[in-house]
MARNU-448189 format. One line per field, with one value per residue (C-alpha): x, y, z; residue number from 1. Coordinates in Angstrom, 2 decimals. Example, Ala and Ser with C-alpha at 12.3 -4.5 7.8 and 13.67 -1.06 7.14 Angstrom:
2
px <- 12.30 13.67
py <- -4.50 -1.06
pz <- 7.80 7.14
i <- 1 2
***
This chain:
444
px <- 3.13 6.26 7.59 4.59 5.03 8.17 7.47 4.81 7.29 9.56 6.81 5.95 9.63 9.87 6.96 7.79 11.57 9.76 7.35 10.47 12.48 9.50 8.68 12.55 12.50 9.98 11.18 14.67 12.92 10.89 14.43 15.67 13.25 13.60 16.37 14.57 12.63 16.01 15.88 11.50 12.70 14.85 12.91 9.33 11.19 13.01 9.05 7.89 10.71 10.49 6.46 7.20 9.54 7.40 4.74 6.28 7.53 4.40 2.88 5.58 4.98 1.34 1.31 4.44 1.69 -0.65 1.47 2.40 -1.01 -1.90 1.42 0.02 -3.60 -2.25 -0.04 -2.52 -5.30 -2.51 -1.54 -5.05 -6.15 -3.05 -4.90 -8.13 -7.50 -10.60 -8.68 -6.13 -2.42 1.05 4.79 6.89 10.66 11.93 13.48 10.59 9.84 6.45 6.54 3.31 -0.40 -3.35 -6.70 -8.61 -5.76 -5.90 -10.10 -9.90 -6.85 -7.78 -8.73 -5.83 -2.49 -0.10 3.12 3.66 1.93 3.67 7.09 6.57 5.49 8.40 10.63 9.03 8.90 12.38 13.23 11.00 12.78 16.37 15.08 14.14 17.43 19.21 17.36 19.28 15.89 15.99 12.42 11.53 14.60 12.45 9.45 9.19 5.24 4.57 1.75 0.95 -2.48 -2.27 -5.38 -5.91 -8.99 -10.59 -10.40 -8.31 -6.42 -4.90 -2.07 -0.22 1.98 5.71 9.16 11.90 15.37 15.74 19.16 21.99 24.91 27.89 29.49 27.25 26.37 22.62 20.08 16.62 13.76 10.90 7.14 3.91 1.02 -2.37 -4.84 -7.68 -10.11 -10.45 -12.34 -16.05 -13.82 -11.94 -15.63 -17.03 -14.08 -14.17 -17.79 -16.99 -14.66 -16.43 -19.54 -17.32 -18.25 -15.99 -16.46 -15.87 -15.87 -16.87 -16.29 -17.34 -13.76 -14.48 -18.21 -17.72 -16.49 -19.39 -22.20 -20.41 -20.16 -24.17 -26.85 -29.30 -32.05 -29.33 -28.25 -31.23 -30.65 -27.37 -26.98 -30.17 -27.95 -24.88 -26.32 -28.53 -24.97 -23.31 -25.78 -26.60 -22.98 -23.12 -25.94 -24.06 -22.55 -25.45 -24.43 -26.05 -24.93 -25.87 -24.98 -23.21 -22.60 -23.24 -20.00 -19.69 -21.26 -20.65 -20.65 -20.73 -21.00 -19.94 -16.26 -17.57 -18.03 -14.88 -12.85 -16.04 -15.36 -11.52 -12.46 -14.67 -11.82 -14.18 -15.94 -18.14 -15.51 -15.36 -19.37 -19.84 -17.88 -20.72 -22.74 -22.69 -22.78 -23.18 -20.44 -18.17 -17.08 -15.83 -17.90 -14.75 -15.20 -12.11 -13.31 -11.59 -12.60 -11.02 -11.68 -8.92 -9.82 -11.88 -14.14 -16.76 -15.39 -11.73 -12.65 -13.99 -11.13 -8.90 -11.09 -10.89 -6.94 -7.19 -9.76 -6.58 -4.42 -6.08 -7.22 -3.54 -2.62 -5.12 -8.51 -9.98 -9.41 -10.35 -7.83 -8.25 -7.00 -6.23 -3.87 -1.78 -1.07 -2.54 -3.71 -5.30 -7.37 -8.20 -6.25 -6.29 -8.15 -5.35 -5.50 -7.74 -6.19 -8.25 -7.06 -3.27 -4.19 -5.11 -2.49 0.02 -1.81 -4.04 -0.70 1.09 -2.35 -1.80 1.67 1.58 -1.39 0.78 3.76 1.37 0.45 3.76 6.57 9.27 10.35 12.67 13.47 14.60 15.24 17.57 19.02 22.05 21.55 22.22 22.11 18.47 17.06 19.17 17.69 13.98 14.60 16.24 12.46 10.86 12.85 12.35 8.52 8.82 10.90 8.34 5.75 7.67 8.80 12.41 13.77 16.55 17.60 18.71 21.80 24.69 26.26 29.47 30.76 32.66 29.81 27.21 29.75 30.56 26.65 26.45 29.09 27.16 23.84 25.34 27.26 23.97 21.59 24.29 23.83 24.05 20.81 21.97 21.61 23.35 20.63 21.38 21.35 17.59 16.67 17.09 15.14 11.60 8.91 5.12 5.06 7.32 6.46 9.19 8.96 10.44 11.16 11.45 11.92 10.71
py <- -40.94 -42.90 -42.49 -43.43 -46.70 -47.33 -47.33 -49.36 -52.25 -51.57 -52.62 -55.69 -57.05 -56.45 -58.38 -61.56 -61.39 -61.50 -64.38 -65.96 -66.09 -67.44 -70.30 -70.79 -70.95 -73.26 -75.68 -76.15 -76.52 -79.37 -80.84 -80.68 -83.17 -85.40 -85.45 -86.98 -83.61 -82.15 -82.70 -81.66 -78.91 -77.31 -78.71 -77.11 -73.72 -72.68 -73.66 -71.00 -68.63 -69.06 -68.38 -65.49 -63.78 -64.51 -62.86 -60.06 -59.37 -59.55 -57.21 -54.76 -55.02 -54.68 -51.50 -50.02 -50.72 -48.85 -46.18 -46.06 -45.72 -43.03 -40.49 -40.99 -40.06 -37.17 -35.89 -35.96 -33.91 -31.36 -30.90 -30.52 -28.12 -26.22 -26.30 -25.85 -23.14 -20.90 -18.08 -16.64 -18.23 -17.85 -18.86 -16.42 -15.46 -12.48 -11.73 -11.69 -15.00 -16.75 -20.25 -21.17 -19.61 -21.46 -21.11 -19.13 -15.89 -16.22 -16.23 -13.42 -11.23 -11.97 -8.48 -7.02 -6.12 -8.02 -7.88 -4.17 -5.08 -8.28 -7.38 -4.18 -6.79 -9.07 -5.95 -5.19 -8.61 -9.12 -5.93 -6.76 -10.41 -8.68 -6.35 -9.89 -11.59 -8.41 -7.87 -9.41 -10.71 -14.39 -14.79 -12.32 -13.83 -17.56 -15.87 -17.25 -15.40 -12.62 -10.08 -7.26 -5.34 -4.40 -2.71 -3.90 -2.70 -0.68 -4.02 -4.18 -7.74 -9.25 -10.98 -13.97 -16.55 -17.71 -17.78 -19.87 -19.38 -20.52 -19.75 -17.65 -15.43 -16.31 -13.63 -10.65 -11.62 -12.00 -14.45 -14.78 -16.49 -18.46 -16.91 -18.44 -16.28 -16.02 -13.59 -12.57 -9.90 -8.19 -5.39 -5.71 -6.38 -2.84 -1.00 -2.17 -1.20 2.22 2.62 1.87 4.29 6.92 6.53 7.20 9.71 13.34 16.05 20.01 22.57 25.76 29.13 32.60 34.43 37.82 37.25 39.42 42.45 41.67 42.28 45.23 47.33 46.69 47.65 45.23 45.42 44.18 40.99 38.71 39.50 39.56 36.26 34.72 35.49 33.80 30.81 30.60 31.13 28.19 25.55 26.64 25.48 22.43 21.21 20.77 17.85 16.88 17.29 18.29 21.48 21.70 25.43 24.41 27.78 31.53 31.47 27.62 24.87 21.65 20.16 16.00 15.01 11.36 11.49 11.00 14.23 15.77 15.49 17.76 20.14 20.64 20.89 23.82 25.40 26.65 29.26 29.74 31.96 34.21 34.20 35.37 38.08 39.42 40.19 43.77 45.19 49.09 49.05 48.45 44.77 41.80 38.62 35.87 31.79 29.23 25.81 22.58 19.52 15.76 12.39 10.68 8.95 4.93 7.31 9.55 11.72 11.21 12.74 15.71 15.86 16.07 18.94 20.98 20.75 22.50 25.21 26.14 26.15 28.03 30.55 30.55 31.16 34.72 32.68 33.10 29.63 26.57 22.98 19.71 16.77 13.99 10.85 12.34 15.82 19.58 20.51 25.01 26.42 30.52 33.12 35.98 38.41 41.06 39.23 41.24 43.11 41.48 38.02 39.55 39.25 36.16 34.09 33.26 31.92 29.69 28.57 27.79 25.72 23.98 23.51 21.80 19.36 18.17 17.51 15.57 13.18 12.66 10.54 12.63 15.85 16.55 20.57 22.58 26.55 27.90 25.71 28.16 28.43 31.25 32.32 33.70 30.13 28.39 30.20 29.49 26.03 25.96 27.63 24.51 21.92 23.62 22.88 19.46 18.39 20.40 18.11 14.93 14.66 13.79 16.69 16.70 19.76 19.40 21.67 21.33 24.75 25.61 28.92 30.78 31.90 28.85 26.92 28.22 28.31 24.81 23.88 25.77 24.33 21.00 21.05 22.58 19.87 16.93 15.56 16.70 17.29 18.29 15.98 15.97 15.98 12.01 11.13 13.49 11.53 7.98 8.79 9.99 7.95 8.51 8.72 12.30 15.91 17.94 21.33 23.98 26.96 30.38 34.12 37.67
pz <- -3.58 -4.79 -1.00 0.70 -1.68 -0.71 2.55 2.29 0.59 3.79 5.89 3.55 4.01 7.59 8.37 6.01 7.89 11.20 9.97 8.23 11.48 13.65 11.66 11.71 14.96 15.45 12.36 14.90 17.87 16.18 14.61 18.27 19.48 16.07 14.22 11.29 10.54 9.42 6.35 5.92 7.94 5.27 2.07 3.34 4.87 1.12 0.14 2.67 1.83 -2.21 -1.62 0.15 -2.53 -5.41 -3.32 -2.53 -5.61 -7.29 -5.03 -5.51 -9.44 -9.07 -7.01 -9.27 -12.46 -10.44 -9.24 -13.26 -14.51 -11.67 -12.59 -15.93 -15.27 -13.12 -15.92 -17.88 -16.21 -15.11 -18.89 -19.37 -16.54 -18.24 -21.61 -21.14 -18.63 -17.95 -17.67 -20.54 -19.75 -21.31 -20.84 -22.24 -21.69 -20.13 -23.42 -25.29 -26.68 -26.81 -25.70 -25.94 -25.36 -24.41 -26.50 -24.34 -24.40 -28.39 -28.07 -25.25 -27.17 -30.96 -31.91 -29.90 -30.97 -27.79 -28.97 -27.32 -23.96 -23.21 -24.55 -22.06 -18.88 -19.70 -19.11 -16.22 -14.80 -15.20 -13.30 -10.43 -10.66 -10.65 -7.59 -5.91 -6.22 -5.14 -2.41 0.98 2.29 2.02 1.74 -0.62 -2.85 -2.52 -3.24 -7.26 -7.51 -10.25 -9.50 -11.53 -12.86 -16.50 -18.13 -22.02 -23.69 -21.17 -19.36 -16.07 -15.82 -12.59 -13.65 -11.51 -12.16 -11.26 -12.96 -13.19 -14.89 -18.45 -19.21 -18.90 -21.07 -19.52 -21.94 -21.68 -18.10 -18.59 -17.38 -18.95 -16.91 -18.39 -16.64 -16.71 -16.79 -15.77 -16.98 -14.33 -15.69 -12.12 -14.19 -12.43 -9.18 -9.66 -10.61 -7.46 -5.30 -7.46 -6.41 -2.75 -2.85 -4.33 -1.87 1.18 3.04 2.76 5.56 4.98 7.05 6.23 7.82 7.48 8.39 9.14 10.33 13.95 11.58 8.97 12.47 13.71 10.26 9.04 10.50 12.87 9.93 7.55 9.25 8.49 4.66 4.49 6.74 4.24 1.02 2.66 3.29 0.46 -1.44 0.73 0.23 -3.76 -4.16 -1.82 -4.18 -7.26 -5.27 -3.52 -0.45 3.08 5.00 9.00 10.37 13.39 14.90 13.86 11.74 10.69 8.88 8.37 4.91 4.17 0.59 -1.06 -2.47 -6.24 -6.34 -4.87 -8.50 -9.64 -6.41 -7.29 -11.30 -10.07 -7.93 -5.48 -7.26 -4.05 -3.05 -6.09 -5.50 -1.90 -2.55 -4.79 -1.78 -1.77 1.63 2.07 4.44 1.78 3.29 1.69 3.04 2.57 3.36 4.18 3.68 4.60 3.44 4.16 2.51 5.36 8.66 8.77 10.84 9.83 12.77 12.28 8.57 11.06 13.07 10.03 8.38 11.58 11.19 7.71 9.17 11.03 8.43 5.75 8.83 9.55 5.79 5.80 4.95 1.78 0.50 0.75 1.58 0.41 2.99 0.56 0.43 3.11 1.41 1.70 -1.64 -1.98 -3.37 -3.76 -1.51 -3.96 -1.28 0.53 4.51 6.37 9.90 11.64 10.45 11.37 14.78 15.10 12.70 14.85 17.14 14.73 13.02 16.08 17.14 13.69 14.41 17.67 16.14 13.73 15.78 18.73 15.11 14.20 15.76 15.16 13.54 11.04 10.93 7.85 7.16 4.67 1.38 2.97 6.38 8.58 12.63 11.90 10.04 12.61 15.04 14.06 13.39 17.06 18.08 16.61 17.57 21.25 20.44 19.69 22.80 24.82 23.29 23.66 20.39 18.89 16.83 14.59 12.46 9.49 7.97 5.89 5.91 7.38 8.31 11.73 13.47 12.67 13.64 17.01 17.27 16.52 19.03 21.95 21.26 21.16 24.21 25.85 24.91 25.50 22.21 18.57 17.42 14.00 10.85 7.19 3.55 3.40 7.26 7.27 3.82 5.34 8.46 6.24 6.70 6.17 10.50 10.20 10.05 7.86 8.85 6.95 9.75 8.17 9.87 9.16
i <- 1 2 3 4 5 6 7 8 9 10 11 12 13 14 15 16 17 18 19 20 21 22 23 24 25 26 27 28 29 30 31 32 33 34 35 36 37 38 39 40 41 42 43 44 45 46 47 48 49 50 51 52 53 54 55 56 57 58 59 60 61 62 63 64 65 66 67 68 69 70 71 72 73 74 75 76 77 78 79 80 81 82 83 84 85 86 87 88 89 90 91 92 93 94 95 96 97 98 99 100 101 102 103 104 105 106 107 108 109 110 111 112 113 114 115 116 117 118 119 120 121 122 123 124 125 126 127 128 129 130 131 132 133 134 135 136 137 138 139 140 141 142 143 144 145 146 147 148 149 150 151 152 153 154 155 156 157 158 159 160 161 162 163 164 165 166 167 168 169 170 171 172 173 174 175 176 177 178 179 180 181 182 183 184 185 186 187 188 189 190 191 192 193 194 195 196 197 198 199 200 201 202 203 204 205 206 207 208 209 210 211 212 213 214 215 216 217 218 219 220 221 222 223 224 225 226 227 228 229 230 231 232 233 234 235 236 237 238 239 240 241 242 243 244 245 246 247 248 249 250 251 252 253 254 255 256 257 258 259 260 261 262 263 264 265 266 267 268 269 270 271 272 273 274 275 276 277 278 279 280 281 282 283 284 285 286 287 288 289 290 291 292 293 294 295 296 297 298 299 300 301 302 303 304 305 306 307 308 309 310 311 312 313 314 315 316 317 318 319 320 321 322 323 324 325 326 327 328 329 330 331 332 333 334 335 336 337 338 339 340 341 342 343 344 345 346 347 348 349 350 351 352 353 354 355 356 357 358 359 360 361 362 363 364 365 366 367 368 369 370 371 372 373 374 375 376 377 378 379 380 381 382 383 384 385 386 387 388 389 390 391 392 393 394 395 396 397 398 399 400 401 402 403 404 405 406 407 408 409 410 411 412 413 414 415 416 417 418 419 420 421 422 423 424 425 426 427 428 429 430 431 432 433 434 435 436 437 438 439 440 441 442 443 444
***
């Protein structure tokens, strides 16, 4: 505002010089003519001139009394926006010291001990701040904002504000920074995101492993009870968490439920698998189920997709279990039943099906066997890393053991595939990201 003012008195003075130098003009070109005006001339031009001074600088002293009285009136509502805030603020010091609180923190924290909580966020402020500063990105080192969520009271509190520094240690090479703090209560905002959450759909798969072996060992007057108590069993347990089962095919069903109730599903550990195996048959069989189930995907049939990936793998790991698909990780369940012959057969196959899914979702591959490895791990790992290159993939293998014969190995597969393809523990480290698959190879 002060800027735009004094531009404004620029303006003022270049316009009376311009006005000053015309009529000066014209006061000559009148003496020219009459040499008796001379004299007028000069008398009524310091007139004009001392006019236009006295103006001027009364202007400028009335708009720097208004500029005055408007700083004034702005401090003033600023200082009281700060104290009257409707939402709790403090400015504190990274060390610990309280500078000053406003009243609607001491009305909103009265009955609660602070001193623990914001000594704790001043520590942890003044780490993030440190991480800032070190940090080579320029931006990020401008960036003066603190965010953090803090829950006090059963009450979860957004908390934003910005920092400057207060002073420094020369001798113990220290810097403290004074914060000013806002407290949100985001608590009905975090109850409503909690009950989005939970009503998101979660899809499960579930699967009836040795079903073929089940038809061929009872007799045709057995099925329709024995298929009746299996799926009786099936949706009894999808009902504790009131969800809806649709038999897909002979052996399958789908099952969709809301994702409140998957902590209740995990707390339960699947006892539907202890459960079918109470089916007696006369044939002496064990009915067994591998379930997959998988909260991840923006899509009710990327969830699908996702749950048909852990069919495979708990197929693949001898059925008999069930897999969770959550926040990017496997999580099992059951497995205590010896794998069935049958099952034998077929694992390689399902695993290597589950294999080459995961490596088409991933950009690259990072391939492990042995902490010590040997020609045999090396060997596997060599397998994989074949896999991914078939698949388009880039493929590293990861190994830091040395010895004669892994050596010479090393050499040859290097000098075969025109590059080394082999990476240290740190070089593998720095290259994980959430985009990798980490396989650990192993042989039999």
């Amino acid at each position: 505002m002060q800027n735009s003012s004094k531009r404004a008195f620029e303006i003022i003075n270049s316009k009376t010089k311009i006005y000053l130098v015309i009529i000066a003009i014209l006061l000559i070109v009148i003496c020219c003519y009459e040499i008796l005006f001379v004299m007028p001339a000069v008398i009524l031009f310091g007139l004009i001139c001392f006019y236009a001074v006295s103006t001027n600088n009364k202007r400028k002293a009335e708009i720097s009394e208004h500029i005055r009285e408007l700083t004034i009136s702005v401090d003033s509502a600023a200082k009281n926006t700060l104290i009257n805030s409707p939402f709790p603020l403090i400015i504190m010091e990274t060390d610990g010291k309280l500078i000053w609180k406003s009243s609607k923190f001491v009305s909103e924290f009265e009955n609660i001990d602070m001193e623990d909580t914001l000594n704790d966020l001043m520590q942890e402020i003044k780490i993030d701040i440190e991480d800032k500063i070190n940090d080579k990105d320029k931006n990020r080192i401008k960036d003066r904002s603190v965010q953090k969520e803090q829950i006090i009271e059963n009450k979860n509190y957004k908390i934003i504000g910005e920092y400057v520094k207060s002073k420094q240690n020369s001798k113990m090479k220290q810097t403290e920074y004074m914060v000013l703090l806002y407290f949100i209560d985001n608590t009905e905002t975090v109850k409503l995101q909690k009950k989005y959450s939970e009503s998101q759909t979660c899809i499960g798969i579930i699967m009836i492993d040795n079903y073929e072996e089940m038809l061929q060992r009872i007799s045709n007057e057995e099925r329709p009870e024995i298929m009746a108590k299996i799926e009786k069993t099936i949706y009894d347990w999808a009902m504790e968490s009131k969800g809806v089962v649709i038999k897909s095919e002979r052996d399958t069903f789908v099952y969709v439920f809301e994702q409140r109730y998957l902590e209740k599903v995990k707390e339960n550990k699947f006892q539907i698998l202890d459960t079918v195996k109470e089916i007696k048959l006369e044939a002496g069989l064990q009915i067994t189920l591998s379930i997959s189930i998988s909260s991840e995907g923006t899509t009710e049939y990327e969830k699908y997709k996702s749950a048909l990936s852990g069919i495979d793998i708990a197929l693949g790991r001898g059925g008999d279990q069930a897999v969770i698909r959550e926040n990017e990780k496997y999580l099992f369940f059951g497995g205590r039943t010896q794998e069935l012959e049958k099952r034998t057969k077929v694992k390689a196959r399902i695993v290597a099906h589950a294999l080459e899914e995961l490596i088409i979702e991933a950009r690259d591959v990072l391939i492990m066997g042995h902490t010590n490895g040997d020609i045999d791990s090396m060997g596997s790992s060599l397998g994989i890393y074949r896999l991914a290159k078939s698949l388009g993939k880039e493929a590293k293998i990861v190994n830091e053991t040395t010895g004669l014969s892994l050596d010479q190995f090393m050499e040859s597969v290097t000098r075969e595939e025109d590059e080394n393809i082999f990476l240290s523990k740190q070089e593998a480290i720095s290259k994980i990201t959430r985009r990798n698959i980490i396989n650990c190879s192993r042989h039999t």
